[in-house]
Wavefront OBJ file of the C-alpha trace (Angstrom):
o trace
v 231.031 137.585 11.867
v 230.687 138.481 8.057
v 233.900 136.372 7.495
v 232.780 133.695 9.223
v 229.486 133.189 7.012
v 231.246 134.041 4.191
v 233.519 131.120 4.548
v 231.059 128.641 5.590
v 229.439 129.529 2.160
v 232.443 128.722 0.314
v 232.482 124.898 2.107
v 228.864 124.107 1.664
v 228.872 124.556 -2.529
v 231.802 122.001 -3.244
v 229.498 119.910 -0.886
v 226.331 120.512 -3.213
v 228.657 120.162 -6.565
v 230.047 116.846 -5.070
v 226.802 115.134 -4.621
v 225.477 115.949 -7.901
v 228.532 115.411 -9.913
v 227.757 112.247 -7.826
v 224.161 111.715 -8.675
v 224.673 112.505 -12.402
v 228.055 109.728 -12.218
v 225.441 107.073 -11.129
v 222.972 107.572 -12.980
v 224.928 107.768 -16.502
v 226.737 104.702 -14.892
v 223.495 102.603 -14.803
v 222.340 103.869 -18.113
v 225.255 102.999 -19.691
v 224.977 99.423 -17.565
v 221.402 99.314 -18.535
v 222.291 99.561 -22.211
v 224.337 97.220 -22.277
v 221.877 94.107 -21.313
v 218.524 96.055 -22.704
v 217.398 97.467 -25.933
v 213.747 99.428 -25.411
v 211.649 101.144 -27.274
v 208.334 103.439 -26.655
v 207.364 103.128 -30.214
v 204.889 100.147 -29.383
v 201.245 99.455 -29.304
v 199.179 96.619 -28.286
v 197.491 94.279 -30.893
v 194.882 92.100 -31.103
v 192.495 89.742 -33.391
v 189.497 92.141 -34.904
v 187.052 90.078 -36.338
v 185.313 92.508 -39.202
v 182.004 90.971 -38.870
v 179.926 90.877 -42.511
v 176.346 89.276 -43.965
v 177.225 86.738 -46.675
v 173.668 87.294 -47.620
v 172.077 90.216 -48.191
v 168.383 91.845 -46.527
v 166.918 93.494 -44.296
v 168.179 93.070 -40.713
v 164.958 91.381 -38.606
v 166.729 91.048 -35.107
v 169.687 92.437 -33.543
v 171.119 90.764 -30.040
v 174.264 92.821 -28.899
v 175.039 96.617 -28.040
v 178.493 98.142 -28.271
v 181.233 96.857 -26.013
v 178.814 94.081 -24.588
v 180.822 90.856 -24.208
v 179.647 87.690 -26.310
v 181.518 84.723 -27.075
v 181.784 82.186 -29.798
v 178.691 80.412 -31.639
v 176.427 83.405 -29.637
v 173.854 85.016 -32.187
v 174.053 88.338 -33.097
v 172.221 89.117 -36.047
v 169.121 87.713 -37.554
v 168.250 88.764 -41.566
v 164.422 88.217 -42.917
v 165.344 84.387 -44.377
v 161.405 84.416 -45.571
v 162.856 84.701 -49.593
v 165.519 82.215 -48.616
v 163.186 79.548 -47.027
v 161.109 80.177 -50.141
v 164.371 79.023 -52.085
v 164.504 75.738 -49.771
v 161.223 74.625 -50.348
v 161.716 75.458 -54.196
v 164.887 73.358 -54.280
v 163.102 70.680 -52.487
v 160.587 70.465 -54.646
v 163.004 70.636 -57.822
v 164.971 67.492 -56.434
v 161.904 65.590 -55.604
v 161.009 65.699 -59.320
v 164.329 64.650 -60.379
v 164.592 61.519 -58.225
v 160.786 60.971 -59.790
v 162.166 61.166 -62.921
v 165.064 58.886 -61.921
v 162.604 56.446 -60.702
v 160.842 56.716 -64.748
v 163.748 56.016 -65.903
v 164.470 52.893 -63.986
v 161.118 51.704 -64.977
v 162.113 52.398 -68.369
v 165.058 50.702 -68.703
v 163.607 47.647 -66.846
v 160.305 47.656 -69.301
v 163.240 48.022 -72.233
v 165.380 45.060 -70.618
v 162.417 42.974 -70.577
v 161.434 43.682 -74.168
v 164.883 42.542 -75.223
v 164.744 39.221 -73.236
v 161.649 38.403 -75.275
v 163.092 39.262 -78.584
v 166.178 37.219 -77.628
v 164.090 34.182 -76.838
v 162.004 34.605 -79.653
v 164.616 34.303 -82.353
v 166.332 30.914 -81.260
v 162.410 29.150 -81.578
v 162.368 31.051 -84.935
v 165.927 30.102 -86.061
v 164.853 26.691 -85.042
v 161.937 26.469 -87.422
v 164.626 27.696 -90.292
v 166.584 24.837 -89.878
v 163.378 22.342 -90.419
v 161.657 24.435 -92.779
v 165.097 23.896 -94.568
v 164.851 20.312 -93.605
v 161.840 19.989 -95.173
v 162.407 21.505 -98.647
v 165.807 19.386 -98.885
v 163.156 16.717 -98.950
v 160.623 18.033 -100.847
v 162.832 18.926 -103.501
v 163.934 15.207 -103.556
v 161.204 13.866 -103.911
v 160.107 16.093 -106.515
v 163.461 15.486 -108.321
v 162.761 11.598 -108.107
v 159.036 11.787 -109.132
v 159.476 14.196 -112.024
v 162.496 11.694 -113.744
v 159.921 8.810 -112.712
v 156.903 10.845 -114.165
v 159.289 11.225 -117.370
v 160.055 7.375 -117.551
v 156.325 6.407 -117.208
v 156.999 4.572 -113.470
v 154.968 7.535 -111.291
v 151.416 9.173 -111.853
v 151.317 12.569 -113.069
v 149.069 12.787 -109.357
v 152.349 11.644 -107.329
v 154.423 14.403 -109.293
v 151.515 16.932 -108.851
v 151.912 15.720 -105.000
v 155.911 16.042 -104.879
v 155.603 18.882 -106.095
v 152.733 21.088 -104.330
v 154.778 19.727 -101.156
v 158.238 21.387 -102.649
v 156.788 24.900 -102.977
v 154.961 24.191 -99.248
v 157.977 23.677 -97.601
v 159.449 26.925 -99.383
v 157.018 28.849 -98.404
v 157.575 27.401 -95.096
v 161.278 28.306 -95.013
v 160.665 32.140 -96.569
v 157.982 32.284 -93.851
v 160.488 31.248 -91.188
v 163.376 33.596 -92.816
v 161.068 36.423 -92.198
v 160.163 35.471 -88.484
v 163.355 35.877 -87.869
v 163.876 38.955 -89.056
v 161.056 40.667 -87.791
v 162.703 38.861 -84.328
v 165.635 40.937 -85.098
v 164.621 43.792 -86.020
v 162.349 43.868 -83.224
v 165.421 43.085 -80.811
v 167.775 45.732 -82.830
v 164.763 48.826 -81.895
v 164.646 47.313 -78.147
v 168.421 47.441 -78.115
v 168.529 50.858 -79.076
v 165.694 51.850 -76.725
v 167.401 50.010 -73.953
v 170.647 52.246 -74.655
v 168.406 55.439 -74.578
v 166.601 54.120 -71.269
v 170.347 54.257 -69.721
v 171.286 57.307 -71.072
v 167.944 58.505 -69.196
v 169.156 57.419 -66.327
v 172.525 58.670 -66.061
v 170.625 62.451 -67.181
v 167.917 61.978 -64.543
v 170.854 61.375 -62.023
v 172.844 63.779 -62.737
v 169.881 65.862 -62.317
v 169.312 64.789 -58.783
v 173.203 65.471 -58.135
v 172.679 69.240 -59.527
v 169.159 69.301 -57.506
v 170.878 68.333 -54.601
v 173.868 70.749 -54.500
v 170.917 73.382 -55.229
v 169.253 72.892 -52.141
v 172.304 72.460 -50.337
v 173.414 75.813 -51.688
v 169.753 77.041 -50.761
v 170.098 75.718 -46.837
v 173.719 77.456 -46.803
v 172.856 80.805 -47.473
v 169.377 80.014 -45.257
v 172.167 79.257 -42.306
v 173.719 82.832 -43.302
v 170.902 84.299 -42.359
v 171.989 84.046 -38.939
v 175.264 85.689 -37.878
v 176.685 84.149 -35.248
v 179.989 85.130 -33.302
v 183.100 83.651 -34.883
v 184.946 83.822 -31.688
v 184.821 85.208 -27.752
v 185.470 89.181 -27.455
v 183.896 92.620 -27.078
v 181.459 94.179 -29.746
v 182.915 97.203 -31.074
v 181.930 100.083 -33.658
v 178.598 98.562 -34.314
v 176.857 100.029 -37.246
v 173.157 98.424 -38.089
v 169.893 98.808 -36.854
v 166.954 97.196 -37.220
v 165.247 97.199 -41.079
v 168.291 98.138 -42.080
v 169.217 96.657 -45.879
v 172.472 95.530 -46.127
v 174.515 93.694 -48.464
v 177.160 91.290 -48.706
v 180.674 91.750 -47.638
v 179.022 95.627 -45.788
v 180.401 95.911 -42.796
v 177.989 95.757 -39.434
v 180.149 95.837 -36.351
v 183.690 93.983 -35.318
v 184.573 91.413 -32.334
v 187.652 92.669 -30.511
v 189.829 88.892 -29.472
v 190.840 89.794 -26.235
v 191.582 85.922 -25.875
v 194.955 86.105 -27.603
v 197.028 89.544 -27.451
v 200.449 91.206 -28.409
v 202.673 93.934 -28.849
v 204.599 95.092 -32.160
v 207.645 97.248 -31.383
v 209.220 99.425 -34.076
v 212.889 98.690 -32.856
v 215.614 100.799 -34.435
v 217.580 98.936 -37.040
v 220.647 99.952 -34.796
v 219.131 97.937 -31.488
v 218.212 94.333 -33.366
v 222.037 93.280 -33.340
v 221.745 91.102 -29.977
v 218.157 90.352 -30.195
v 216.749 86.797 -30.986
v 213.568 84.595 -30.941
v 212.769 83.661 -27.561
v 214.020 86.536 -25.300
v 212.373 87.811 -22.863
v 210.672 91.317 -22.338
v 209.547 93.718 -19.892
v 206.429 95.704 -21.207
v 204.975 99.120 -19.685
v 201.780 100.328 -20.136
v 201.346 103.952 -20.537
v 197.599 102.865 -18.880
v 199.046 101.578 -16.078
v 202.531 103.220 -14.593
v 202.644 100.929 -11.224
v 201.967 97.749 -13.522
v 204.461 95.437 -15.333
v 203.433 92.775 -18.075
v 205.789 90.171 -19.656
v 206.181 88.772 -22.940
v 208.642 86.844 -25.059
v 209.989 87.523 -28.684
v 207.852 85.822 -31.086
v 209.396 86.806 -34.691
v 211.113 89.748 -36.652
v 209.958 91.222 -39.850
v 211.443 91.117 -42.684
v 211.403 94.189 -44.252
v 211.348 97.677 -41.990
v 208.007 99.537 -42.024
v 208.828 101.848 -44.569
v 208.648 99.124 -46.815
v 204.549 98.938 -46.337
v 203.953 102.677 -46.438
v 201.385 103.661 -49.525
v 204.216 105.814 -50.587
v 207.658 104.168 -49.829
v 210.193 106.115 -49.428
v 212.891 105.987 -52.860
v 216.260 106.532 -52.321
v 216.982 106.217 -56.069
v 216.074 110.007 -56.948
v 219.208 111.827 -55.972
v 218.221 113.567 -53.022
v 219.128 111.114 -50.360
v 218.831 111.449 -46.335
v 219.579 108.562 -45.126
v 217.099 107.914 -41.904
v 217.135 105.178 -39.350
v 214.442 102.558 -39.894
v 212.229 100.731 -37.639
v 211.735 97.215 -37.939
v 208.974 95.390 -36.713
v 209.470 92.787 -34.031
v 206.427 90.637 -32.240
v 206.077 89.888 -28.613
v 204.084 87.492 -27.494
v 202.379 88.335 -23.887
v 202.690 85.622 -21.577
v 199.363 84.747 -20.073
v 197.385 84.831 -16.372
v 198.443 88.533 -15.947
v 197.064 90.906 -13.929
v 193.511 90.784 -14.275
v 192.826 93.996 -12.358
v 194.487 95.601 -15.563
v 193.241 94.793 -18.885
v 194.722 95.369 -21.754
v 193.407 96.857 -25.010
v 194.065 96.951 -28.311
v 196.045 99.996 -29.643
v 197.256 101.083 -26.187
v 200.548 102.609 -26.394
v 203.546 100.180 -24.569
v 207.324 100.595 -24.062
v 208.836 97.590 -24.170
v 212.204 96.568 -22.970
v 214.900 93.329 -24.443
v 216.387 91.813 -22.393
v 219.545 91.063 -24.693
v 222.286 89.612 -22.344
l 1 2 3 4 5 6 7 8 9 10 11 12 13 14 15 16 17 18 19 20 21 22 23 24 25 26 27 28 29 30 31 32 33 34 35 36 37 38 39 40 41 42 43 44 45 46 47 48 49 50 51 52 53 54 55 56 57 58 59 60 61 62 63 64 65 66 67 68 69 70 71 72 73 74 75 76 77 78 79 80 81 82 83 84 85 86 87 88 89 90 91 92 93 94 95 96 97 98 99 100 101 102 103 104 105 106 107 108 109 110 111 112 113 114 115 116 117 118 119 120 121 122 123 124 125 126 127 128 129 130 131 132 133 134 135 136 137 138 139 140 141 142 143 144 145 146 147 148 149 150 151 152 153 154 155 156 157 158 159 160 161 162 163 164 165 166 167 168 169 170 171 172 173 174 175 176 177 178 179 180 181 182 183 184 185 186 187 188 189 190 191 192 193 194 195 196 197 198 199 200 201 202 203 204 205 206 207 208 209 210 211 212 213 214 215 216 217 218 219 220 221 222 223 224 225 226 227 228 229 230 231 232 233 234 235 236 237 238 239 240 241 242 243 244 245 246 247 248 249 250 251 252 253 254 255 256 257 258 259 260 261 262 263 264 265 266 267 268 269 270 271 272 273 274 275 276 277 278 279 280 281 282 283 284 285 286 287 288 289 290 291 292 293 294 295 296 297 298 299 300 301 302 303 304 305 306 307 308 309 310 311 312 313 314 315 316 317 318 319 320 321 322 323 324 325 326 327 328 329 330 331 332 333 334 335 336 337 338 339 340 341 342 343 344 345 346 347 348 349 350 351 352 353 354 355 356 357 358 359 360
């Protein structure tokens, strides 16, 4: 009997050794198949938009609408600042630009009063130059006839009364003439000041609307950072790491909370510089969620970096001082997760992924 079990011992274990020297023949047989058309990786995480969101004004916080992880979605308000200094701001730019469209409007006036003035002056002198010409008419003649009566006078044909006459009218008609002469001048003198004035008057109004212009962009600027008072969602996602409350004084550029972008998502996998050889733009990949075991996502190759992350680190690594190791790098690559999938399974930013080329 001993023999008997003894020898039915000896069958079963090349039995037992067979089927695992089996087992472990398959499954280095599919690995090694598997290889061949994948390249995967578990050194992967899930990315996504975060929107940092920050006052572009500061004060202190009046209102505040959302909680932490509370969905909102684009153009939704989430933050109200006391705007009471900044309306103050609006109604003193207001106030600034109606004065300087009041000024414009003096101006204007100005240079229309000025305008006027030197239509006058120019229709004054031609009248004046006109009376030159007879004023000069008439002392040609006066002169004349003094010229004629004085050589009469001197040959006894003419009254010393008719020379007396000739020549009383003589020095009439050059007064007559300097009088005239000095019309005119006063004409253009007066014309030369409303010149100048009229050239001032425009220079007026190009200042006074300039003015306006710089009054104008003032109260615009005053309106903007009125509008900034209000901080409104810059896109549709979940409130995270909120950090305000209410009378809270913050300042520009501070941080209050940040808008996860759930709407757009993907996955950067630190590949092995030894597994990028086959891949390329456009292949497709399998991605597993360490979140979800039972659950498969897919995605497509977006892009590659260009430089391995080592290259980014605050302290890159320098294989220049002597004491080199030579270490296999990582590079980047972007996969783009195809959308519509499984909604009983959301994804979040920053889970861990392995993800899985498809190469051939």
């Amino acid at each position: 009997m001993e023999n008997t079990e003894t020898k039915k011992k000896f069958n079963i274990a090349p039995i037992i050794g067979g089927i695992i020297g089996l087992v472990v023949l398959v499954f280095v047989v599919r690995q090694v198949i598997y290889s061949l058309h994948n390249e995967d990786t578990d050194n992967s995480q899930i990315e996504a938009n975060i929107n940092p969101i920050v006052p572009k004004v500061a004060g202190f916080i009046q209102e505040i609408r959302v909680k932490d992880n509370m969905l909102v979605h684009k153009g939704d308000t989430l933050v109200r600042i006391d705007d009471r200094d900044l309306q103050l701001k609006v109604k003193q730019a207001e106030v600034a630009l109606a004065q300087a469209q009041a000024n414009v409007e003096l101006a204007r006036a100005s240079q229309s009063s000025t305008s006027a003035n030197v239509n006058v002056a120019t229709k004054d002198i031609n009248p004046a130059q006109s009376a030159i010409d007879a004023a000069q008419v008439r002392v040609w003649q006066a002169t004349q006839d003094y010229d004629r009566f004085k050589k009469l006078l001197d040959l006894g044909s003419a009254t010393q009364q008719q020379f007396d006459n000739a020549k009383a009218a003589k020095e009439l008609a050059e007064k007559q003439l300097d009088q005239a002469q000095k019309s005119v001048a006063s004409y253009q003198a007066r014309l030369a000041a409303s010149s100048s004035n009229l050239n001032v008057s425009a220079n007026n109004l190009k200042v006074a609307q300039i003015q306006i212009e710089q009054r104008q962009e003032e109260l615009d600027l005053a309106k903007l950072n009125l509008s900034y008072a209000t901080i409104v969602a810059p896109c549709d996602g979940y409130v995270s790491k909120k950090n305000v409350q209410l009378g809270q004084l913050v300042s520009v550029g501070q941080s209050l909370f940040a808008i996860v972008d759930e709407s757009e998502m993907w996955v950067v996998a630190n590949f092995k510089e030894t597994q990028i050889e086959k891949m390329k733009v456009g292949q497709k990949v399998k991605i597993e969620v360490d979140a979800y075991p039972h659950s498969e996502f897919e995605g497509t190759i977006e892009s590659m970096a260009a430089a391995t992350g080592a290259k980014f680190a605050l302290l890159p690594p320098d294989n220049a001082t002597g004491n080199f190791v030579k270490v296999v790098q990582r590079i980047p690559v972007k996969i783009i997760l195809d959308k519509n999938q499984d909604k009983d399974h959301p994804l979040r930013a920053g889970m861990n992924v392995k993800a899985v080329v498809k190469v051939s």
